[in-house]
SEFIZA-3560 file (N, C-alpha, C; in Angstrom, 3 decimals):
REM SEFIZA-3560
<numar><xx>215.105</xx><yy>-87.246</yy><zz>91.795</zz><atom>N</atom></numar>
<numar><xx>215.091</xx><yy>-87.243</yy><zz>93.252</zz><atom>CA</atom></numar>
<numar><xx>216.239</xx><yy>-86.449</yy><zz>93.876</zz><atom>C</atom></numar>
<numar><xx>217.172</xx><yy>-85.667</yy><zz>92.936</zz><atom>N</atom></numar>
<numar><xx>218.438</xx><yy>-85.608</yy><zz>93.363</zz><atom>CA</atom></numar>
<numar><xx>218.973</xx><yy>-84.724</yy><zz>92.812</zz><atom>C</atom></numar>
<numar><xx>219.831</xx><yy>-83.531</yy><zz>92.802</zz><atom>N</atom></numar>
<numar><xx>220.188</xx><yy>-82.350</yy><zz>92.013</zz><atom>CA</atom></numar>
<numar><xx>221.249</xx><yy>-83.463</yy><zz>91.214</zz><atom>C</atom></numar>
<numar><xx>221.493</xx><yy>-82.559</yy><zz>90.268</zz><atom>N</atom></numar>
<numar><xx>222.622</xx><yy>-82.890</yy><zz>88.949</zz><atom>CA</atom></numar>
<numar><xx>222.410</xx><yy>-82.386</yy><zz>87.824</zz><atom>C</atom></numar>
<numar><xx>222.894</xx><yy>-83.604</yy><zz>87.126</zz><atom>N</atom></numar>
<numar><xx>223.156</xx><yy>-82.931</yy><zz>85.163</zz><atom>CA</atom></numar>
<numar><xx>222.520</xx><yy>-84.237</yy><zz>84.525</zz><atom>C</atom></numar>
<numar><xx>221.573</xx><yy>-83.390</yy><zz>83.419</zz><atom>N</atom></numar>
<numar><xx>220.832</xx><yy>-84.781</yy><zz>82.394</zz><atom>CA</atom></numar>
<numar><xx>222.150</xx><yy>-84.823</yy><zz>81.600</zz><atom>C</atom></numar>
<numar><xx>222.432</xx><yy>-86.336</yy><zz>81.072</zz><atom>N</atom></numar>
<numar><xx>223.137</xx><yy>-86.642</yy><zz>80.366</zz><atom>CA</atom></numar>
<numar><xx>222.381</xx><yy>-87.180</yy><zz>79.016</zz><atom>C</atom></numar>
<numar><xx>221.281</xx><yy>-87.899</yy><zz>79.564</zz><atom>N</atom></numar>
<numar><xx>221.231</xx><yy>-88.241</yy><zz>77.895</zz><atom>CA</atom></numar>
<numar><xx>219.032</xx><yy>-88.356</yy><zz>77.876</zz><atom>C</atom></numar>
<numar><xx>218.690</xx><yy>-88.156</yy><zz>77.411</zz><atom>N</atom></numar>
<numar><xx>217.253</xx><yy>-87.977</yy><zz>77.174</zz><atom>CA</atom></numar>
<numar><xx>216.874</xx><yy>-89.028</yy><zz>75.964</zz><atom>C</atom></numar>
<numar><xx>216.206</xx><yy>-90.416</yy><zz>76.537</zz><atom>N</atom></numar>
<numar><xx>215.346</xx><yy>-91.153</yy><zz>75.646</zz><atom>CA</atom></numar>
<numar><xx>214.461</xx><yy>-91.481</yy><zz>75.479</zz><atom>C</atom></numar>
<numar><xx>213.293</xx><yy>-90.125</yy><zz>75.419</zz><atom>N</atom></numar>
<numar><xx>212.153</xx><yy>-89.855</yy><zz>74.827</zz><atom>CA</atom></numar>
<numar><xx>211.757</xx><yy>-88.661</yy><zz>74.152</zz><atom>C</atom></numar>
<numar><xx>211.227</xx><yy>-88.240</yy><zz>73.617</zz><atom>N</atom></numar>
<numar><xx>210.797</xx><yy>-87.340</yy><zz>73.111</zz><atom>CA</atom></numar>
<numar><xx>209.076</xx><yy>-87.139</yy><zz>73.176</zz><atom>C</atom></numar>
<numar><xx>208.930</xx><yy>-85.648</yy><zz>73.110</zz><atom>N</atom></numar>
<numar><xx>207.396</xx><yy>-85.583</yy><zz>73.354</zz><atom>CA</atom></numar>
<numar><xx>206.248</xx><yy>-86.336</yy><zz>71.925</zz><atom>C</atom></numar>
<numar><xx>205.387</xx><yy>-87.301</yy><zz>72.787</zz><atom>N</atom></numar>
<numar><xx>204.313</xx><yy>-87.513</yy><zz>71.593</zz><atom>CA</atom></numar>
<numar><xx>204.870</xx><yy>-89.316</yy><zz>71.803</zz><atom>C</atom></numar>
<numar><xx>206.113</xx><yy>-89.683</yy><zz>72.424</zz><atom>N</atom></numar>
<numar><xx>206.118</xx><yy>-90.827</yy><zz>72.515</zz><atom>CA</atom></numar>
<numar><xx>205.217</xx><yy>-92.277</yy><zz>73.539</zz><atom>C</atom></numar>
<numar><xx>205.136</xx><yy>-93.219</yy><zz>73.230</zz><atom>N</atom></numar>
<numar><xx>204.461</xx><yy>-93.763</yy><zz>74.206</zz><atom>CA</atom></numar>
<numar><xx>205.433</xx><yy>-94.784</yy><zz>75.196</zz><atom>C</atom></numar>
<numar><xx>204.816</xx><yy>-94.358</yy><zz>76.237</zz><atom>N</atom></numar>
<numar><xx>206.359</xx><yy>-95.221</yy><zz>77.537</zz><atom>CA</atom></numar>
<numar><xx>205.744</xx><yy>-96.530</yy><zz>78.383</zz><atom>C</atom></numar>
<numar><xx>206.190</xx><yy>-97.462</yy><zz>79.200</zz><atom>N</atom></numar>
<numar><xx>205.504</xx><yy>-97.978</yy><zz>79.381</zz><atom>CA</atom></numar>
<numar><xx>206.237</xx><yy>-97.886</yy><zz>81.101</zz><atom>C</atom></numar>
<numar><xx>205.229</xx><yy>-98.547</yy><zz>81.899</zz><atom>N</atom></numar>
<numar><xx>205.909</xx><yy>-98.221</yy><zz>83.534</zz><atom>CA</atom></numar>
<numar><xx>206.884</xx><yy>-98.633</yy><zz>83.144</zz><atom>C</atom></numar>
<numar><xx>208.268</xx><yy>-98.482</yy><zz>84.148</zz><atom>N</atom></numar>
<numar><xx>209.571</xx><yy>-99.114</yy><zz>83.968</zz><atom>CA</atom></numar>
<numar><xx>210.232</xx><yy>-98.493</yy><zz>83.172</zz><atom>C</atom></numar>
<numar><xx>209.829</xx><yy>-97.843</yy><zz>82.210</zz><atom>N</atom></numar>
<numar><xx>210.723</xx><yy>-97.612</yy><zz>81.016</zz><atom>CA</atom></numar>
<numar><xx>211.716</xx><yy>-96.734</yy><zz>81.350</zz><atom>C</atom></numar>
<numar><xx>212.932</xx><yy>-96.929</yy><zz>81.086</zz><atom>N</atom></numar>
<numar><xx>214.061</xx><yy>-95.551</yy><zz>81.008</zz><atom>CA</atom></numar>
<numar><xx>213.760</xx><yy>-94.384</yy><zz>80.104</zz><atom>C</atom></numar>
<numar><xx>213.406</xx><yy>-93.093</yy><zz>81.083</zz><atom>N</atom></numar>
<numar><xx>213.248</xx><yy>-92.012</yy><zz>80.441</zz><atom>CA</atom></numar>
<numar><xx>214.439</xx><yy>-91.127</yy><zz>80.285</zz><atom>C</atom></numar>
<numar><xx>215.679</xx><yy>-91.295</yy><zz>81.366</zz><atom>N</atom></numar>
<numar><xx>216.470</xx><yy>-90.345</yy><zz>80.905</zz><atom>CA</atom></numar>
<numar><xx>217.589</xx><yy>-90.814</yy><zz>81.934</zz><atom>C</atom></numar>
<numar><xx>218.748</xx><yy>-90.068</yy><zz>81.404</zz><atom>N</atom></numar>
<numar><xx>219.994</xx><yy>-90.643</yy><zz>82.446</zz><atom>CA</atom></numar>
<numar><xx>220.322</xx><yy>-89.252</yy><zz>83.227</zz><atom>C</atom></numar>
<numar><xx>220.693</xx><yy>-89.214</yy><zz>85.132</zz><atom>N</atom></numar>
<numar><xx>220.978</xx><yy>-88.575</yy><zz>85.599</zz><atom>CA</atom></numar>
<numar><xx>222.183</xx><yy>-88.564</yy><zz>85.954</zz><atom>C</atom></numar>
<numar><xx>223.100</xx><yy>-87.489</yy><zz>85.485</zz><atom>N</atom></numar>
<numar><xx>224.197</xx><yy>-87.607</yy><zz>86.628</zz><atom>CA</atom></numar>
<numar><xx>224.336</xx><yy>-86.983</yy><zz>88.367</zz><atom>C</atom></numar>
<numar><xx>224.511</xx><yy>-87.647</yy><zz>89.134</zz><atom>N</atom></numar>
<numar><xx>224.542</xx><yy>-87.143</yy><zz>90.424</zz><atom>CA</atom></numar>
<numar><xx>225.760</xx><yy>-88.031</yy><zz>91.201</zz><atom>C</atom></numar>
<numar><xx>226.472</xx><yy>-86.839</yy><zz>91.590</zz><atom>N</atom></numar>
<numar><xx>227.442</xx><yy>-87.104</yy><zz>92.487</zz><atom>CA</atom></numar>
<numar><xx>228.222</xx><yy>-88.168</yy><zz>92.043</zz><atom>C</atom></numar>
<numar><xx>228.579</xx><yy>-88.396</yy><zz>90.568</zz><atom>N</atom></numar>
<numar><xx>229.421</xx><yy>-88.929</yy><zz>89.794</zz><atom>CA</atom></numar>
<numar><xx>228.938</xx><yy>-89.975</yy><zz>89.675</zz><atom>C</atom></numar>
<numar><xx>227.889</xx><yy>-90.579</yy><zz>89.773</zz><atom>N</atom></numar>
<numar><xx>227.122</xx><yy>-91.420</yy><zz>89.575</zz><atom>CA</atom></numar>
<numar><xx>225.581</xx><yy>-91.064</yy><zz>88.559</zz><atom>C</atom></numar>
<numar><xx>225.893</xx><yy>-92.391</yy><zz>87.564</zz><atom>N</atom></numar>
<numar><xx>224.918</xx><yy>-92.134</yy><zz>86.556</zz><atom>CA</atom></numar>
<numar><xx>223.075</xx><yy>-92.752</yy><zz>86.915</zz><atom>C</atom></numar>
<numar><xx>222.388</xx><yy>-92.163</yy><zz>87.033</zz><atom>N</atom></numar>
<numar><xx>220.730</xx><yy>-92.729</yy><zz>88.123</zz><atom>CA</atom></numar>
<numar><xx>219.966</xx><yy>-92.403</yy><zz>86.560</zz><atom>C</atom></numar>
<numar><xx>219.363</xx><yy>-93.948</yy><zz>86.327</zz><atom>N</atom></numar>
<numar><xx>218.618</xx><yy>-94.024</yy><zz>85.241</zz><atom>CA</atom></numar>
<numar><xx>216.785</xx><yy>-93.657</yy><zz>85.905</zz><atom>C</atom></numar>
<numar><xx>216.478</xx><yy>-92.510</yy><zz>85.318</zz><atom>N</atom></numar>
<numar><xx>214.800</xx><yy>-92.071</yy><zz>85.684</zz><atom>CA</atom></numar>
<numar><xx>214.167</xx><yy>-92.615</yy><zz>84.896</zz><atom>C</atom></numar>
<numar><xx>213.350</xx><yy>-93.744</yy><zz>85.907</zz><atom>N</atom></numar>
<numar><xx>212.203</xx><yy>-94.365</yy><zz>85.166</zz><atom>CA</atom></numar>
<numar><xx>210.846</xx><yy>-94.006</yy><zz>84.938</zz><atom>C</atom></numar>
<numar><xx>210.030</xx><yy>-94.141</yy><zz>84.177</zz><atom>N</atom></numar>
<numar><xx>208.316</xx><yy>-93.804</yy><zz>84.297</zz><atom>CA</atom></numar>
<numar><xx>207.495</xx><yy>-94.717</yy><zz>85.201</zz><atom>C</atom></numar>
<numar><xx>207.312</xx><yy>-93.560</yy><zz>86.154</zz><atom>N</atom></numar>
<numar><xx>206.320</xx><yy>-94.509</yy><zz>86.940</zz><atom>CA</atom></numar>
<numar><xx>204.897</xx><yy>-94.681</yy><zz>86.583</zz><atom>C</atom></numar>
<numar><xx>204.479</xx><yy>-94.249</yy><zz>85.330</zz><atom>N</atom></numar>
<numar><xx>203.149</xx><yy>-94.757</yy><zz>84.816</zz><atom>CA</atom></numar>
<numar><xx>203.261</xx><yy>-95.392</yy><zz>83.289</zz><atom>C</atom></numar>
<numar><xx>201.877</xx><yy>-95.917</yy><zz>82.475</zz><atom>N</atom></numar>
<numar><xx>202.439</xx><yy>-95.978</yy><zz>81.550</zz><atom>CA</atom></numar>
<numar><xx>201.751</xx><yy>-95.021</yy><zz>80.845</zz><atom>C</atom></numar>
<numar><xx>201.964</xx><yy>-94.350</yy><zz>79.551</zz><atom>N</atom></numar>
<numar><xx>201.414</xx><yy>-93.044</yy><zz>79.493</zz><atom>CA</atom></numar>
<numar><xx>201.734</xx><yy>-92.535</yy><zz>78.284</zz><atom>C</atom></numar>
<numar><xx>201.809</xx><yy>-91.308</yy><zz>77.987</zz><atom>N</atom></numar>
<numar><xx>202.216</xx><yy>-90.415</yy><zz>76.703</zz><atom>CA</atom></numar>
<numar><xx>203.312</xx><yy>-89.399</yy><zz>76.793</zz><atom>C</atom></numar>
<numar><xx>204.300</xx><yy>-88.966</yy><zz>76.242</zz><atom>N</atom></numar>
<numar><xx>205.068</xx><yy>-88.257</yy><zz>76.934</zz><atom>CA</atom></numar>
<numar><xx>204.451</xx><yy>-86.838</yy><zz>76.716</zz><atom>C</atom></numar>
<numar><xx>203.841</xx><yy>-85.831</yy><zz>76.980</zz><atom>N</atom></numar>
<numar><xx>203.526</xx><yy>-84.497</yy><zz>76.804</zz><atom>CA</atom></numar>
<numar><xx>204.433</xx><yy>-83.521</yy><zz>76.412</zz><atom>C</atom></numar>
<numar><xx>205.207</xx><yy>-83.228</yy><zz>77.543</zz><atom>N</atom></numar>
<numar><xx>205.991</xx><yy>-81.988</yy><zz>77.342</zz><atom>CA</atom></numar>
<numar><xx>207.407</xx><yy>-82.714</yy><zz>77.734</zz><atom>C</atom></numar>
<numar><xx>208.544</xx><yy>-82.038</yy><zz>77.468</zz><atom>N</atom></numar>
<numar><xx>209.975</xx><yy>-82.082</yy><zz>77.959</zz><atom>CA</atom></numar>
<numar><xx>210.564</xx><yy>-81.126</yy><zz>78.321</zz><atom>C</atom></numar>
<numar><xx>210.818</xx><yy>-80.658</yy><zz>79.576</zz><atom>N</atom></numar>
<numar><xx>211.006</xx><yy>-79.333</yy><zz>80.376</zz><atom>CA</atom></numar>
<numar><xx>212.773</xx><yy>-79.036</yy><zz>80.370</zz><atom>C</atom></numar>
<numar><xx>213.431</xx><yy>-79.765</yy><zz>79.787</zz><atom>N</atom></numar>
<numar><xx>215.568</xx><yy>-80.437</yy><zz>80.220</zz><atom>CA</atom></numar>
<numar><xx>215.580</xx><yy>-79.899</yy><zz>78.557</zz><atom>C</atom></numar>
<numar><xx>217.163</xx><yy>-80.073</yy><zz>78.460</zz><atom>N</atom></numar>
<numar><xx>217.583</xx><yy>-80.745</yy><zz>77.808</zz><atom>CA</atom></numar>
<numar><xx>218.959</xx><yy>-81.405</yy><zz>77.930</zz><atom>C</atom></numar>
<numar><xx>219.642</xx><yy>-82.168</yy><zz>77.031</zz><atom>N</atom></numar>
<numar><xx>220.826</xx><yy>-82.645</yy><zz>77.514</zz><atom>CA</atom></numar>
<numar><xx>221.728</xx><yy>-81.850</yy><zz>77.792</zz><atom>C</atom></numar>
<numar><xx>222.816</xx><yy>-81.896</yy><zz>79.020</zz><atom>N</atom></numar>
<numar><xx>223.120</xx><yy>-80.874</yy><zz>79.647</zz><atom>CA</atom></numar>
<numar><xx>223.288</xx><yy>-79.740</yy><zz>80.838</zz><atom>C</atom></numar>
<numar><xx>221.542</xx><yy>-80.080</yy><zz>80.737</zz><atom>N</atom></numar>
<numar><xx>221.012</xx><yy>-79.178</yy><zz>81.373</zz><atom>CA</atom></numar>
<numar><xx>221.895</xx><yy>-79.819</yy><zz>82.947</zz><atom>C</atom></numar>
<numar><xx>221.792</xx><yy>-78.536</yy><zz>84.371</zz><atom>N</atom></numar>
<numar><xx>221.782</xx><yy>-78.637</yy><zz>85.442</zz><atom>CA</atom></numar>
<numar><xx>219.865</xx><yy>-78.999</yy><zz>86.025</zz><atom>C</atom></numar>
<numar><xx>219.821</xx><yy>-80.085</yy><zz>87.291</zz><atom>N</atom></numar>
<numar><xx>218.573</xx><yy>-80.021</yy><zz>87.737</zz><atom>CA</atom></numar>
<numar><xx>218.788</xx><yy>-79.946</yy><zz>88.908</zz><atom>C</atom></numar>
<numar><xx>217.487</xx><yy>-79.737</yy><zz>89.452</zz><atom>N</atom></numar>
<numar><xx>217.828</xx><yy>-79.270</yy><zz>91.175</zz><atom>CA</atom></numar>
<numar><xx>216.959</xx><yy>-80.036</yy><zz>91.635</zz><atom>C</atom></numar>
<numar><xx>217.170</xx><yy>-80.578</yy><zz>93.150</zz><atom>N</atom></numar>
<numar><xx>215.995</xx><yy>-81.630</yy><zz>93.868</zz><atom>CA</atom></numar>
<numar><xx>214.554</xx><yy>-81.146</yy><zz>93.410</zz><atom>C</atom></numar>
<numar><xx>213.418</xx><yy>-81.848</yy><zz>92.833</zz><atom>N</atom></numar>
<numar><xx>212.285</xx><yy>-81.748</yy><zz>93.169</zz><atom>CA</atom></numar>
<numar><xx>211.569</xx><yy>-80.904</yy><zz>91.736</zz><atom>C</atom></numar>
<numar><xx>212.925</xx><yy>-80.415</yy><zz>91.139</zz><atom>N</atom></numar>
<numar><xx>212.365</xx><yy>-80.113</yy><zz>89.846</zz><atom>CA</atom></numar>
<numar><xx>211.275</xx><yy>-80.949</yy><zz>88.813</zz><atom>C</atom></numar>
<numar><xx>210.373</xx><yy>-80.250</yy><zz>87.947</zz><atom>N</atom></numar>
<numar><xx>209.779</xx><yy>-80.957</yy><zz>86.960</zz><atom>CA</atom></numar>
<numar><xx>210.694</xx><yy>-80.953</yy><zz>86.003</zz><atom>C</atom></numar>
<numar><xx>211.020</xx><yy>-82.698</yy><zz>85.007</zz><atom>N</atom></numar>
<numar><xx>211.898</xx><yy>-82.655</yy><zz>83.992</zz><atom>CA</atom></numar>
<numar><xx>210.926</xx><yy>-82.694</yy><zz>83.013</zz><atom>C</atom></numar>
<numar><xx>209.924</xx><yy>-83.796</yy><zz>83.282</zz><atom>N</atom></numar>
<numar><xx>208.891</xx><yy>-83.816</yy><zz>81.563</zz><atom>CA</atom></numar>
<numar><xx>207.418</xx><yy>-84.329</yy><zz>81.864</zz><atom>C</atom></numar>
<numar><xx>206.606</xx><yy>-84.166</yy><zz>81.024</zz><atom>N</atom></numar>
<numar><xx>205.442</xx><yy>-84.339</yy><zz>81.534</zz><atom>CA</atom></numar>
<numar><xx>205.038</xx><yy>-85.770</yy><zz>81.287</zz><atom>C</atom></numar>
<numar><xx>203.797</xx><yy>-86.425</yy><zz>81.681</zz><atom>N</atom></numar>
<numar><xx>203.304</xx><yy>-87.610</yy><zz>81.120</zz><atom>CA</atom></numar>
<numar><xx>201.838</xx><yy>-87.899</yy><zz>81.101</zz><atom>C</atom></numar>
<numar><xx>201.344</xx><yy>-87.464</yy><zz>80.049</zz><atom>N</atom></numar>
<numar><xx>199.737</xx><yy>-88.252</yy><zz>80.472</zz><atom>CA</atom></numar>
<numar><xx>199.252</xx><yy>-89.385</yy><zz>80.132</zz><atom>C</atom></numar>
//
């Protein structure tokens, strides 16, 4: 929801998530924002990696 830096990525593609689940940790504005899955689903693709810079509104990973 928010520009920053992925810090830590806990999924990988091919995994199965369930709603709620913690998909990845954001840093923003020195604050760490845990991204949850809002469905429950498959993970497809992973667009980040740890490190990476993101910008508002970006796609990080896919889910079907």
């Amino acid at each position: 929801p928010m520009p920053g830096m992925v810090v830590k990525i806990n999924v990988q593609p091919g995994d199965d998530v369930e709603k709620g689940e913690a998909l990845l940790v954001l840093e923003a504005m020195k604050m760490e924002n845990i991204i949850k899955s809002p469905i429950k689903g498959l993970i497809k693709s992973i667009f980040i990696k740890e490190g990476d810079s993101v910008s508002k509104k970006q796609i990080l990973l896919e889910i079907v």
